[in-house]
C-alpha positions in Angstrom: 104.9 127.2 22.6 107.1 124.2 23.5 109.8 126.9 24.4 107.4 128.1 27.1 106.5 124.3 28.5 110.2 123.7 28.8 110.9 126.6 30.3 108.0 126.2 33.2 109.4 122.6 33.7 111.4 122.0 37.1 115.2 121.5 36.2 114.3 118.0 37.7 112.1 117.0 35.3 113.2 118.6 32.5 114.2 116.2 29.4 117.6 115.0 29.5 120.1 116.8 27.0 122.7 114.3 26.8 120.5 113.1 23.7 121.3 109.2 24.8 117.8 107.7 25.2 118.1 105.2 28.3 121.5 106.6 29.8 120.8 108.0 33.0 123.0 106.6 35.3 121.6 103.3 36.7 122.7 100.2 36.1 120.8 98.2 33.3 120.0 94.3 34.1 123.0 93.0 33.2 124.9 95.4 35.9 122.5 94.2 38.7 123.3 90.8 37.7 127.1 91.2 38.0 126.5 93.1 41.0 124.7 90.8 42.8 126.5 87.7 41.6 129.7 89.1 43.0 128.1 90.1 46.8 127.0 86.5 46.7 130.2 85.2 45.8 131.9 87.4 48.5 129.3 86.3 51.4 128.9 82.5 50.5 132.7 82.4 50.3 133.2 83.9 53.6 130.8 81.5 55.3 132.0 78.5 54.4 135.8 79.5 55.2 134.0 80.6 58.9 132.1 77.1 58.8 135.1 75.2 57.5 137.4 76.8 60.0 135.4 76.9 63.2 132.1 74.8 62.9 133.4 71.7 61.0 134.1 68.3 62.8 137.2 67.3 62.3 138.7 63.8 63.3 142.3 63.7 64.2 144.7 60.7 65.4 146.6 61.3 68.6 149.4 58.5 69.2 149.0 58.0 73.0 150.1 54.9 73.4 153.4 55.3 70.9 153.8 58.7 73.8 153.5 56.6 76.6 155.8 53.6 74.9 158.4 56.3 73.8 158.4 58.3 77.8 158.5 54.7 79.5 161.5 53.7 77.5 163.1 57.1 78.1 162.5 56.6 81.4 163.9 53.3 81.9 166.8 54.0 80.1 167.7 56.4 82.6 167.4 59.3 79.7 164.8 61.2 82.2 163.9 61.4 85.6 160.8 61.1 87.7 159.7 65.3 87.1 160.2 65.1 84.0 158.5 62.3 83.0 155.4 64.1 84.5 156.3 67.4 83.3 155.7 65.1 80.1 152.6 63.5 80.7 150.9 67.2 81.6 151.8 68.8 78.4 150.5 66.2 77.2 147.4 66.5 78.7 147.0 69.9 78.5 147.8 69.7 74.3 144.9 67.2 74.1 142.5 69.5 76.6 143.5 72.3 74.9 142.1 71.0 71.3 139.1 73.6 69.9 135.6 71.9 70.5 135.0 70.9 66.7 138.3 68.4 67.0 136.9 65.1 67.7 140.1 62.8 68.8 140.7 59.3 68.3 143.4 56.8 69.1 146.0 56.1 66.1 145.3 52.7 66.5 142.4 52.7 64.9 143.2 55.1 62.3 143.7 53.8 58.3 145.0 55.0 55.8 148.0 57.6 55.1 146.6 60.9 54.6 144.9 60.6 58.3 146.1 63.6 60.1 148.1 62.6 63.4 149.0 64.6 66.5 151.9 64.1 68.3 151.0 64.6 72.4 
């Protein structure tokens, strides 16, 4: 009789054969864990390098008035001329304008401390 009830059975729900109670396939607990650890790990990561990189405020020194000291002695010392002391002073103002939005800028006078990071106009 149970040959019969097997038989009628849909090869869908017929009993497995692979006579491993609890193997079918899925991942148990422990692989849901690991998998979801690991997408978590993979998003949270990306974010904060995206945040870090584009979102973060970051203070940075710019020596303006060692720039301006350095082009006026040039410039009086005969070393450059009139152009390009303003050829000077626009790349110099174009490197500062062209900082990303999350750079806040401050003068290196007021900066302490060695590991402050410094740009150069």
């Amino acid at each position: 009789m149970t040959e019969i009830i097997e038989s009628e059975l849909p090869a869908e729900a017929s009993p497995e054969k692979s006579g491993e109670p609890g193997k079918s396939g899925k991942p148990g607990l422990a692989g849901l864990f690991v998998t979801v650890a690991v997408i978590n790990l993979v998003l949270t990561s990306g974010l904060l390098y995206l945040y870090d990189r584009y979102m973060a405020p970051r203070v940075v020194a710019v020596d303006i008035k060692g720039f301006i000291e350095r082009q006026r002695d040039l410039y009086v010392s005969g070393k450059i001329n009139d152009e390009q002391l303003k050829a000077n002073l626009d790349a110099m103002e174009h490197r500062i304008k062209s900082m990303p939005e999350n750079v806040v800028m401050i003068t290196a006078d007021v900066v302490v401390g060695e590991h402050a990071e410094a740009v150069e106009p």
